[in-house]
Backbone as ProteinMPNN parsed JSONL, in Angstrom:
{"seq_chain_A": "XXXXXXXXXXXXXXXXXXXXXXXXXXXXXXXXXXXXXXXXXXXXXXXXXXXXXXXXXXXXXXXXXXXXXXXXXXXXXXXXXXXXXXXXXXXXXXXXXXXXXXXXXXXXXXXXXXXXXXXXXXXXXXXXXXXXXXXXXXXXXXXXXXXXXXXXXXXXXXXXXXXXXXXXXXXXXXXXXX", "coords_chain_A": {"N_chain_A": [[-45.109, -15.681, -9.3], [-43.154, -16.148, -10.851], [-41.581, -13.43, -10.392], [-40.615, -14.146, -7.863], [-39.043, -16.266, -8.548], [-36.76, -15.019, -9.195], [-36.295, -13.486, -7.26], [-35.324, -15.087, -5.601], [-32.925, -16.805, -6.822], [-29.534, -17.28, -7.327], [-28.428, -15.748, -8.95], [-29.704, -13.349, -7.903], [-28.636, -13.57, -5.322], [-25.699, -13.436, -5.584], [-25.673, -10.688, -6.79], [-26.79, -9.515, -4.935], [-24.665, -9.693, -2.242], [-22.357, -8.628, -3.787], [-23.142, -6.482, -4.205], [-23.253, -5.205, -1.305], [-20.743, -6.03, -0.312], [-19.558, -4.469, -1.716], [-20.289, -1.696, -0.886], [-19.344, -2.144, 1.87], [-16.247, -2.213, 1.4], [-16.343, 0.562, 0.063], [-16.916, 2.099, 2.51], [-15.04, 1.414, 3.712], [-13.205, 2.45, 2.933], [-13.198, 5.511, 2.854], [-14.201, 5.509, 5.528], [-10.503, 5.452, 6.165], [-9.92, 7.511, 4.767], [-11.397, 9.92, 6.301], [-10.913, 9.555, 9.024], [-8.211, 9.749, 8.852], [-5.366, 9.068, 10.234], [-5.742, 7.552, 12.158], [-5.722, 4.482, 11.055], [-3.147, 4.942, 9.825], [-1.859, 5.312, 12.068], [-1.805, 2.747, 12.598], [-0.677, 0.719, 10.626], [1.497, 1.683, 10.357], [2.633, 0.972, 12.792], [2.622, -1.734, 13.102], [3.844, -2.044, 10.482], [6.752, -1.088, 11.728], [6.905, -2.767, 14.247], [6.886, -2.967, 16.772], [4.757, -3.315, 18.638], [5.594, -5.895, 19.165], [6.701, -8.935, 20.341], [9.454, -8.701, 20.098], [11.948, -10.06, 18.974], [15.151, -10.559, 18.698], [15.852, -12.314, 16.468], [14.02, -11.908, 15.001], [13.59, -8.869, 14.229], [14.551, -7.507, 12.295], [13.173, -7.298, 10.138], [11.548, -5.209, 10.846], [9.542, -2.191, 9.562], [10.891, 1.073, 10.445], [11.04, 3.636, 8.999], [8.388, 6.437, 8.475], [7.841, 7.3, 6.232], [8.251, 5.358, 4.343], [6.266, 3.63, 5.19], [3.797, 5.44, 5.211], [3.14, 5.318, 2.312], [2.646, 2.32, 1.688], [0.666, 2.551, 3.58], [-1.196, 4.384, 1.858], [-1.143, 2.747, -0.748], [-2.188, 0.804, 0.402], [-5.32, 1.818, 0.6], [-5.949, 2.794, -2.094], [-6.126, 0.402, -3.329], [-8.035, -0.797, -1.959], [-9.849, 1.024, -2.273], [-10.344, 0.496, -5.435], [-11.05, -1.991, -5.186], [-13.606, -1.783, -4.089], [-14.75, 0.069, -6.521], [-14.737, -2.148, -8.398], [-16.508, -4.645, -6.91], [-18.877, -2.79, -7.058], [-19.078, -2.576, -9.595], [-19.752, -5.211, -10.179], [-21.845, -5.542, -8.967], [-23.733, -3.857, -9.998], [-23.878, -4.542, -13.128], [-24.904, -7.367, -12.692], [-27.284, -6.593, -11.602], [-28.336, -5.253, -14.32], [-28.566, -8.073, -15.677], [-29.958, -9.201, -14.21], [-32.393, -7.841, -15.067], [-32.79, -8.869, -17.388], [-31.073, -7.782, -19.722], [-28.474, -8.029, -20.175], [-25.915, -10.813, -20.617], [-24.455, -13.237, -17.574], [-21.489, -13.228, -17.952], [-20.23, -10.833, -17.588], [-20.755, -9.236, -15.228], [-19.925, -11.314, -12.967], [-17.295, -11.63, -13.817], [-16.66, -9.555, -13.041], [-17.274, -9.307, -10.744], [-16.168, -11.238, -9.609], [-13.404, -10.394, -9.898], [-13.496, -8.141, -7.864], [-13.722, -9.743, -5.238], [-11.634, -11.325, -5.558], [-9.468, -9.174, -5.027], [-9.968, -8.452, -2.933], [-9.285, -10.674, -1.162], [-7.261, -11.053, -1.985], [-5.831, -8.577, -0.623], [-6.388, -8.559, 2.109], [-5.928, -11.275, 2.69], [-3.459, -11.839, 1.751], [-2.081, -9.616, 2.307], [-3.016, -8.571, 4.627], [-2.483, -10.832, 6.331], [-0.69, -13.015, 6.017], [1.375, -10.911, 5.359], [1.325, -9.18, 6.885], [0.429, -10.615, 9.032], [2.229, -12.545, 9.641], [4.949, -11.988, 8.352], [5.177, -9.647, 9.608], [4.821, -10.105, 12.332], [2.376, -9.34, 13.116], [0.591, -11.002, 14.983], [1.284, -11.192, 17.508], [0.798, -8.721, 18.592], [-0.896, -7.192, 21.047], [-1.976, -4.594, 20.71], [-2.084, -3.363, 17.94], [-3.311, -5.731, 16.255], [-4.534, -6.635, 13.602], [-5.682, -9.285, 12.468], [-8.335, -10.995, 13.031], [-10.009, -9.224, 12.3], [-9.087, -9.195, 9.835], [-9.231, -11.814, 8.774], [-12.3, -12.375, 8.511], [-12.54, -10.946, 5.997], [-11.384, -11.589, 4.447], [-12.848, -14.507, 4.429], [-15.703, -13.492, 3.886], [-15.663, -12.94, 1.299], [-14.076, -14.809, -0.169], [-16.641, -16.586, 0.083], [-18.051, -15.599, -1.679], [-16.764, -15.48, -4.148], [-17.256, -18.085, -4.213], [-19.996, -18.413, -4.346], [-20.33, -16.941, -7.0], [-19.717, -18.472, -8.516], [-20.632, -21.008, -8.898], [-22.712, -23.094, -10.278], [-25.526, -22.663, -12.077], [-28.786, -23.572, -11.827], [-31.295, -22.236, -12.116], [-30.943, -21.532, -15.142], [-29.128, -23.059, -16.501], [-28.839, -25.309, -19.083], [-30.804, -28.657, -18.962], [-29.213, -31.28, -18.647], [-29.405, -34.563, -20.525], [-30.164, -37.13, -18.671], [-30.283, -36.191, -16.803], [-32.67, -35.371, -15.447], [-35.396, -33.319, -13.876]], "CA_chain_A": [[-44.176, -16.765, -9.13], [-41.921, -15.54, -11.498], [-40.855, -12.422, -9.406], [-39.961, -14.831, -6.383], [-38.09, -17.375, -8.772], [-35.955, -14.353, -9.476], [-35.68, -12.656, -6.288], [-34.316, -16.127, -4.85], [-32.236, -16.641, -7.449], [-28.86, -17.631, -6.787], [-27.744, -14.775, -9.868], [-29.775, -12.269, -6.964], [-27.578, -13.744, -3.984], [-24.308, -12.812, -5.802], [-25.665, -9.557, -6.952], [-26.686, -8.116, -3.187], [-23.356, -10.016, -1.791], [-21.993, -8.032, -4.12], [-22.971, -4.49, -3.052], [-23.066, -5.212, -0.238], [-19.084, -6.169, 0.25], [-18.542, -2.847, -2.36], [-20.43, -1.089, 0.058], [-18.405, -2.167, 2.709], [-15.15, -1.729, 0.925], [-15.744, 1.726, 0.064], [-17.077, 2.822, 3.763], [-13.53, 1.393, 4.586], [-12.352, 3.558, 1.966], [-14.278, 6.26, 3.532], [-13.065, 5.979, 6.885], [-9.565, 5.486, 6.132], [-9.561, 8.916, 4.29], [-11.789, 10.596, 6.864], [-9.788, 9.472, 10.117], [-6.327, 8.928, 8.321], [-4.415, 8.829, 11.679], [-5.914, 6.12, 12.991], [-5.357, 3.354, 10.436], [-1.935, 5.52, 9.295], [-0.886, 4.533, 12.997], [-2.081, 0.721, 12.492], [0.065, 0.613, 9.642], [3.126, 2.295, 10.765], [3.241, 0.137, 14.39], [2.719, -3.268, 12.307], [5.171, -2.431, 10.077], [7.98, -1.354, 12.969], [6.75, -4.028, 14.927], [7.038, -2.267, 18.11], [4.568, -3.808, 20.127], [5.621, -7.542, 19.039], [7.795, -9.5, 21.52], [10.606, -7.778, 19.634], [12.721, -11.189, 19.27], [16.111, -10.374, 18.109], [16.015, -12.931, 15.791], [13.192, -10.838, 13.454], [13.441, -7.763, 14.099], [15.758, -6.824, 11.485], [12.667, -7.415, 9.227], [10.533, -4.243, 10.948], [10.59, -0.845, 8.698], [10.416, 2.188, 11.041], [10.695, 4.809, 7.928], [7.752, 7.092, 8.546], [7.561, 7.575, 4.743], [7.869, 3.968, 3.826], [4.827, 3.21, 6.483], [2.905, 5.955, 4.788], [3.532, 4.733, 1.302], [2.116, 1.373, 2.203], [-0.942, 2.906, 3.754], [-1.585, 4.78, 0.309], [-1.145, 1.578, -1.719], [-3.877, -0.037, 0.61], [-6.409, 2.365, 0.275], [-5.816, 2.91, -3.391], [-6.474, -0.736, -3.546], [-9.424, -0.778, -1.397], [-10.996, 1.993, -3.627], [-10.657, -0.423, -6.487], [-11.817, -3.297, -5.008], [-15.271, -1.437, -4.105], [-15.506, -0.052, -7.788], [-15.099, -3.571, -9.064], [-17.621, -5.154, -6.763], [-20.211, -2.119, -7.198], [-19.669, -2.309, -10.541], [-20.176, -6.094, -10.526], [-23.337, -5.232, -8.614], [-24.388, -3.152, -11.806], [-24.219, -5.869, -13.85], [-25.83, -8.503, -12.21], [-28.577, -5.775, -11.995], [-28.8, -5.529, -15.451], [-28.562, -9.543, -16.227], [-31.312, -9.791, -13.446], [-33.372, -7.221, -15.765], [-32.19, -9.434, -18.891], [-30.5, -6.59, -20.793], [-27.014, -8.429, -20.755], [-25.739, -11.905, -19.757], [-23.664, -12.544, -16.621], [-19.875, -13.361, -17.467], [-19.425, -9.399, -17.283], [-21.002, -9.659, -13.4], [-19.455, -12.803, -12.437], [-16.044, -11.398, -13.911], [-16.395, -8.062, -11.908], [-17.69, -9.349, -8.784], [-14.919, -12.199, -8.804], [-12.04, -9.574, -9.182], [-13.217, -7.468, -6.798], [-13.675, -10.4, -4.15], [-9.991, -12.144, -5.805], [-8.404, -8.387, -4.869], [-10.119, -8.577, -1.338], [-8.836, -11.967, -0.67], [-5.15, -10.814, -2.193], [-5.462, -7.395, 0.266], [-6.596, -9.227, 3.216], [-5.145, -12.449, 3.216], [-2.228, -12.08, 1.386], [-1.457, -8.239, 3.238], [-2.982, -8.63, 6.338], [-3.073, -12.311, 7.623], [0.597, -13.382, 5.431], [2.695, -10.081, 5.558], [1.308, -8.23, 8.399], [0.4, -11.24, 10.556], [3.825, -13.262, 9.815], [6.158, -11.504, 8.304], [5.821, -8.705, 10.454], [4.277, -10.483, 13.527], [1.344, -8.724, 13.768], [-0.36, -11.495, 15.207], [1.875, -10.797, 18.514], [0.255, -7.387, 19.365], [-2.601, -7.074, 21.592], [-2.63, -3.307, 20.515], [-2.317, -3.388, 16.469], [-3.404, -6.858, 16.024], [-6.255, -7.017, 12.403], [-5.783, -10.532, 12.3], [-9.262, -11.297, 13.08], [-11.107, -8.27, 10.715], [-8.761, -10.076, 8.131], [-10.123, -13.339, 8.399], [-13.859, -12.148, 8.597], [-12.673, -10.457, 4.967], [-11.342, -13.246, 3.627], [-13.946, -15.38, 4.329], [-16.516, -13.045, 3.21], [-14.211, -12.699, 0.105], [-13.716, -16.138, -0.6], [-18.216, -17.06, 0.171], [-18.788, -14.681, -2.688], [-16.236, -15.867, -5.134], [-17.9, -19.558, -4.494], [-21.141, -18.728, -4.748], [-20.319, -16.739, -7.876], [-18.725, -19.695, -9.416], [-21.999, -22.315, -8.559], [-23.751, -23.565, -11.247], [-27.247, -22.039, -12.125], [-29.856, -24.704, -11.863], [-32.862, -22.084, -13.202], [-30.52, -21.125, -16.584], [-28.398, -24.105, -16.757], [-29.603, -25.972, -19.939], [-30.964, -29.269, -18.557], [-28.395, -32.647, -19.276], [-29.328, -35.75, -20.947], [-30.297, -37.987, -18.037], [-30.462, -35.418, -15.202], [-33.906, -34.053, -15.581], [-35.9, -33.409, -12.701]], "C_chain_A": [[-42.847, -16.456, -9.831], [-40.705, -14.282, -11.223], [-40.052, -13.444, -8.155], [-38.852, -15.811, -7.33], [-37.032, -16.427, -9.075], [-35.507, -13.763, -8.586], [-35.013, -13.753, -5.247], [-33.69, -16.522, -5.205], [-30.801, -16.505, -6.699], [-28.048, -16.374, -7.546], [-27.837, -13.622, -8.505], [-28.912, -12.017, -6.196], [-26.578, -13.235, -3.883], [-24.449, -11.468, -6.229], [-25.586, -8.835, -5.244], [-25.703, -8.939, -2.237], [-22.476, -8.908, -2.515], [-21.835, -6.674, -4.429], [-22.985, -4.397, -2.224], [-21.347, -5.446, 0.568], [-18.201, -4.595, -0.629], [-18.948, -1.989, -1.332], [-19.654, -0.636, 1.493], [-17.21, -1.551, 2.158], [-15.051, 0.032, 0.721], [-16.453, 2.892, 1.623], [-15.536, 2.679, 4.459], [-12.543, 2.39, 3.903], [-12.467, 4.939, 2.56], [-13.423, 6.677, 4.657], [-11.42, 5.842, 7.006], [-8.937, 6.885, 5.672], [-10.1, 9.937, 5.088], [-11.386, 10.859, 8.576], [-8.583, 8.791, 9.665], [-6.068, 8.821, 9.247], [-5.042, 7.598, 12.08], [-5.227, 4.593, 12.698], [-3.706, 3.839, 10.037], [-1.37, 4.582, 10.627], [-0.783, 2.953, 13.221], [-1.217, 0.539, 11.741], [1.121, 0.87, 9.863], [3.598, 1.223, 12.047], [2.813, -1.516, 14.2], [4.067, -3.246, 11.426], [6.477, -2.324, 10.933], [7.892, -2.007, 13.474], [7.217, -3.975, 15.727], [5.996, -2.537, 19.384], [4.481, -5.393, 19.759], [6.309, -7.868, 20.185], [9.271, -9.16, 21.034], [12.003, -8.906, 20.001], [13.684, -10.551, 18.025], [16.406, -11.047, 16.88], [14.439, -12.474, 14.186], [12.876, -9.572, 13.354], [14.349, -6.847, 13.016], [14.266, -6.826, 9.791], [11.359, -5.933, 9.532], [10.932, -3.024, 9.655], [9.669, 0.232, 9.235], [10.313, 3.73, 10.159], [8.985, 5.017, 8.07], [7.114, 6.86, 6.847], [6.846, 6.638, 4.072], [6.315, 3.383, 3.978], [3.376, 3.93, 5.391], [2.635, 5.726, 3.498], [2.603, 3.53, 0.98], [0.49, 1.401, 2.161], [-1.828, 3.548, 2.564], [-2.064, 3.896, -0.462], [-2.743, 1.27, -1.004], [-5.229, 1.037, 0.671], [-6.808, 2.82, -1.292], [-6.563, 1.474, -4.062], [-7.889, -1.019, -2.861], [-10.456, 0.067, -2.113], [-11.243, 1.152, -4.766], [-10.952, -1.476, -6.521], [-13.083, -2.783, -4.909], [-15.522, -1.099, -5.296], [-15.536, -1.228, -8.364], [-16.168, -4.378, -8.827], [-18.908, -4.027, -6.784], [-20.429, -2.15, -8.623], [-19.671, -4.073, -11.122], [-21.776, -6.276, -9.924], [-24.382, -4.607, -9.599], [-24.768, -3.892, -12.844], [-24.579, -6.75, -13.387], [-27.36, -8.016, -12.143], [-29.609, -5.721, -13.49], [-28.906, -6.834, -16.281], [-29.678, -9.954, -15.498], [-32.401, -9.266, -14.475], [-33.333, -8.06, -17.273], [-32.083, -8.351, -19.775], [-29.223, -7.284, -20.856], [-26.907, -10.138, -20.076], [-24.888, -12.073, -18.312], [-21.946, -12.746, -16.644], [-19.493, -11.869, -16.967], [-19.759, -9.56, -15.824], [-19.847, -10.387, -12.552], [-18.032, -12.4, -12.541], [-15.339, -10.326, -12.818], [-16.068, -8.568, -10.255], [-16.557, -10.282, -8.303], [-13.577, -11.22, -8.535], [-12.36, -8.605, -8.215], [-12.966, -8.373, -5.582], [-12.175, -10.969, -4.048], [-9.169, -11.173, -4.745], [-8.964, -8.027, -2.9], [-9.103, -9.27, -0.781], [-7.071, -11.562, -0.79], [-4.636, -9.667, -0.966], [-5.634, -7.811, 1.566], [-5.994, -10.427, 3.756], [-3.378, -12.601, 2.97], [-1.191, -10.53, 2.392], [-1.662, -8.293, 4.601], [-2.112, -9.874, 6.834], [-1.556, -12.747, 7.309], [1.418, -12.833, 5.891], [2.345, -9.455, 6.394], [1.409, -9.481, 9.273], [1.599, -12.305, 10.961], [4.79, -12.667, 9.859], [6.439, -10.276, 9.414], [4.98, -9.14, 12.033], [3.466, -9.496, 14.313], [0.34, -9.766, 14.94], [-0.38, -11.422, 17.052], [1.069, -9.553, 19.122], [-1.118, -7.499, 19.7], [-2.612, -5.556, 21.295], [-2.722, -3.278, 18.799], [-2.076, -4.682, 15.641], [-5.123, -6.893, 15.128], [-6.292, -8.228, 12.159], [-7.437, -10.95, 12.25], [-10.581, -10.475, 11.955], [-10.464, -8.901, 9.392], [-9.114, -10.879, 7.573], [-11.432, -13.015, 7.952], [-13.608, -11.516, 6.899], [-12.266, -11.662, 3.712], [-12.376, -14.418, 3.501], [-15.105, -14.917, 3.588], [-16.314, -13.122, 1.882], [-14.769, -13.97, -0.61], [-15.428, -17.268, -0.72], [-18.473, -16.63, -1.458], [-18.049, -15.21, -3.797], [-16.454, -17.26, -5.403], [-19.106, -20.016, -4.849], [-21.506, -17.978, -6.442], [-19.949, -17.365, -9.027], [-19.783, -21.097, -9.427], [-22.537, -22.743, -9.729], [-25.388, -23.137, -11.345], [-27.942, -23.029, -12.522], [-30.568, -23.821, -12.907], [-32.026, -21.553, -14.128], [-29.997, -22.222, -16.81], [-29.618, -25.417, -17.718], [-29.984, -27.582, -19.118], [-30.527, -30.85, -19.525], [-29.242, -33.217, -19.31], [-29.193, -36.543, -19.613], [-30.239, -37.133, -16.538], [-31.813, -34.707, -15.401], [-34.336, -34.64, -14.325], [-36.901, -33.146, -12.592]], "O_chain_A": [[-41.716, -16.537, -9.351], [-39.539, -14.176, -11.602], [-38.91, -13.234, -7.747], [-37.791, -16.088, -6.769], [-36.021, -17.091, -9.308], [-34.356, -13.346, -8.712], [-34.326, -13.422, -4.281], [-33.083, -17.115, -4.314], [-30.709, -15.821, -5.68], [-27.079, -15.917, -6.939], [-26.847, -13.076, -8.018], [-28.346, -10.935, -6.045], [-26.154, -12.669, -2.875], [-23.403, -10.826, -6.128], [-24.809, -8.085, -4.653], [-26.113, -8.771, -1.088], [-21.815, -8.222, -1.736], [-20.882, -5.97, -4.765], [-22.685, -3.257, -1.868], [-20.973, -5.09, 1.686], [-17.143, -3.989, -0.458], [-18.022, -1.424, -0.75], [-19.429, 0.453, 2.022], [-17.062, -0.352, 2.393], [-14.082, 0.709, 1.063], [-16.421, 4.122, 1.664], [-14.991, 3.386, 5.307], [-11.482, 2.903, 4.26], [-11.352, 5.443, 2.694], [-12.54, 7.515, 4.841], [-11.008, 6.18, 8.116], [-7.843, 7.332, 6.019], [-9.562, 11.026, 4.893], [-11.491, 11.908, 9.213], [-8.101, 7.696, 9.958], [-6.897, 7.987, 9.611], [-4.322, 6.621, 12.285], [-4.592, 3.837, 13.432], [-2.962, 2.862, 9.956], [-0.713, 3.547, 10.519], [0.03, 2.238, 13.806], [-0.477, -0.201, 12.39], [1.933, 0.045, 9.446], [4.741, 0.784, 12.18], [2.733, -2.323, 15.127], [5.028, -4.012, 11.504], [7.262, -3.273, 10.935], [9.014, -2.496, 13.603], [8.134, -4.776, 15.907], [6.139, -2.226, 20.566], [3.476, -6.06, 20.01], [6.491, -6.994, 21.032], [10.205, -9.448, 21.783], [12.823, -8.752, 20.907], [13.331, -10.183, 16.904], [17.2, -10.477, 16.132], [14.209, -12.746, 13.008], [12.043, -9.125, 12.565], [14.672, -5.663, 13.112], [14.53, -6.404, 8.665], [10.488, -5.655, 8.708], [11.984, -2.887, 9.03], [8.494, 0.475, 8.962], [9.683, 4.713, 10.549], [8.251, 4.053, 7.854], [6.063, 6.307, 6.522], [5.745, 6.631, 3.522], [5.527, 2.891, 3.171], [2.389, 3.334, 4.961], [1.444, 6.008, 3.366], [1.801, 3.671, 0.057], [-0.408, 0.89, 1.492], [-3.005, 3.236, 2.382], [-3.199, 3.996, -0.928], [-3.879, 1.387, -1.464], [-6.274, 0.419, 0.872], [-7.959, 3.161, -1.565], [-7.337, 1.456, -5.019], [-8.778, -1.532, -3.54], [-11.612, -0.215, -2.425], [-12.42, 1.062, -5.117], [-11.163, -2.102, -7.56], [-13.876, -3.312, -5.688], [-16.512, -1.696, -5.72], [-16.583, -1.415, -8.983], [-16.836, -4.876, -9.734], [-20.003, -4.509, -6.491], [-21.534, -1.881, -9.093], [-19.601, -4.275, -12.334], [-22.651, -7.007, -10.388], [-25.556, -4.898, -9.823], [-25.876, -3.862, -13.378], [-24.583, -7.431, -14.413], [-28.355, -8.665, -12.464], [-30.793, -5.953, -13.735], [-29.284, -6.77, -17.45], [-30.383, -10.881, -15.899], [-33.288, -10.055, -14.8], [-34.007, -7.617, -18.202], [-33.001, -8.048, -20.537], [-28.733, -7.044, -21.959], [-27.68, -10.573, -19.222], [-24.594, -10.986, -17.813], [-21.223, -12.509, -15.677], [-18.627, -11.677, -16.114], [-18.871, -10.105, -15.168], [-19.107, -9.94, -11.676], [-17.341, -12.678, -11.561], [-14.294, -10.226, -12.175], [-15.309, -8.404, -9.299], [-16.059, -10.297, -7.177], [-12.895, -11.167, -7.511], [-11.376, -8.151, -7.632], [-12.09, -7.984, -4.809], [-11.551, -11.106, -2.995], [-8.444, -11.642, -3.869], [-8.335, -7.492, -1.988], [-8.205, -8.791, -0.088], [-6.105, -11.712, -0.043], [-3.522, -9.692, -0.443], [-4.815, -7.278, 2.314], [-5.633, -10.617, 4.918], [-2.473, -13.144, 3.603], [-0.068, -10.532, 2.897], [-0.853, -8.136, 5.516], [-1.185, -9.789, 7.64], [-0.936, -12.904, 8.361], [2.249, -13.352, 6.636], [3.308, -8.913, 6.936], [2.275, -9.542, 10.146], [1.875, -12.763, 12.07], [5.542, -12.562, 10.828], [7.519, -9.997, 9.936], [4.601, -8.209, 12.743], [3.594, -9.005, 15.434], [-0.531, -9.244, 15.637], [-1.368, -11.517, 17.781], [0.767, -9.628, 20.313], [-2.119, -7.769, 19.036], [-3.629, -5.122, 21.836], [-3.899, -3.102, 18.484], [-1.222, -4.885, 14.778], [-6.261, -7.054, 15.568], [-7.216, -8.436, 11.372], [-7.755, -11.284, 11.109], [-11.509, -10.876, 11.252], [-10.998, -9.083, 8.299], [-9.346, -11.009, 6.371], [-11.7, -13.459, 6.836], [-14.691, -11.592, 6.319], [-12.683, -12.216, 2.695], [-12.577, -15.09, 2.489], [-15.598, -15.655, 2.735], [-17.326, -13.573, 1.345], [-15.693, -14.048, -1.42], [-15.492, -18.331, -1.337], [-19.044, -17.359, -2.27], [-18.846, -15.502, -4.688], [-16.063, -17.78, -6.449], [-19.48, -21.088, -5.326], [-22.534, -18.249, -7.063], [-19.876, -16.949, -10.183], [-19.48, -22.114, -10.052], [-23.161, -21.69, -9.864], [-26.237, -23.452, -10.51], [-27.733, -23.439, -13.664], [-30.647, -24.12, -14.099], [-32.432, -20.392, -14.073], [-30.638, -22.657, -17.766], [-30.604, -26.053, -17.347], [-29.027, -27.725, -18.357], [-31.073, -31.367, -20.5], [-30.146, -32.971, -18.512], [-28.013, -36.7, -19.301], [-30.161, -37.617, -15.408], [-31.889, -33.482, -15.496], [-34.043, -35.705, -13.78], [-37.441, -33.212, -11.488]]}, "name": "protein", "num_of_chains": 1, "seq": "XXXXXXXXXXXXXXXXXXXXXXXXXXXXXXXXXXXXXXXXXXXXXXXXXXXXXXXXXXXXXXXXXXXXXXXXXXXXXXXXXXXXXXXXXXXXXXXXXXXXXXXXXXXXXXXXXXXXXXXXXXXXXXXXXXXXXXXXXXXXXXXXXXXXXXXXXXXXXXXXXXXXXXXXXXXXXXXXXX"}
């Protein structure tokens, strides 16, 4: 009984959410370094903003510099690498707070900044400055709007359920017993 009250455990939930989105993160890491060109050209034809409706009135905000573009694409994979060590290594610690060798603010701290720096790379890079400012949301050919959301949301599950209240540790209040 005591194995199951731990492996359903709400501490568990946020641990394998939480290798499981580092996991992800660094397969995106992964393939971004193993087919650069692909995402290089996602990145470069969002920021020129060459297949938007190319309205005179924002196009003065595209930036066709090659360099710049590539620059960019650096940053976000630099950042994507350090969002997966944060949530694998909030997966580590939740490991070891499941084994009771430590408590979990170190977990809980990890796993939230890696999910915070999701939510900042996805919502605030994709869905904000790619999908407004540079009207990505316009292109039916280099349009992530939708993988952005699905990251954000994932993002934003994990940083709520890491933030919950623990019923089986949570000392039991003065007039709430059950």
């Amino acid at each position: 009984m005591r194995l199951l009250a731990r492996l359903g455990s709400l501490h568990m939930v946020v641990a394998v959410l939480s290798a499981i989105t580092g996991l992800y993160m660094g397969m995106v890491v992964l393939n971004n370094l193993t087919d650069f060109g692909t995402n290089q050209a996602f990145v470069r034809h969002v920021l020129a903003m060459d297949t938007t409706f190319e309205s005179p009135n924002l196009m003065w905000r595209a930036i066709t510099d090659p360099t710049l573009a590539d620059i960019a694409y650096f940053a976000i994979i630099v950042w994507e690498a350090l969002t997966a060590v944060a949530l694998l290594g909030g997966f580590i610690a939740w490991v070891r707070a499941l084994a009771g060798r430590t408590g979990t603010d170190t977990a809980r701290r990890l796993s939230t900044l890696g999910w915070l720096m999701q939510v900042l790379l996805f919502g605030g890079g994709f869905l904000a400055i790619g999908g407004e400012w540079f009207q990505m949301w316009q292109s039916a050919d280099w349009n992530g709007m939708d993988a952005a959301m699905r990251n954000v949301l994932l993002a934003s599950v994990g940083i709520i359920l890491a933030h919950l209240p623990n019923r089986e540790t949570a000392p039991i209040e003065a007039g709430n017993r059950h």
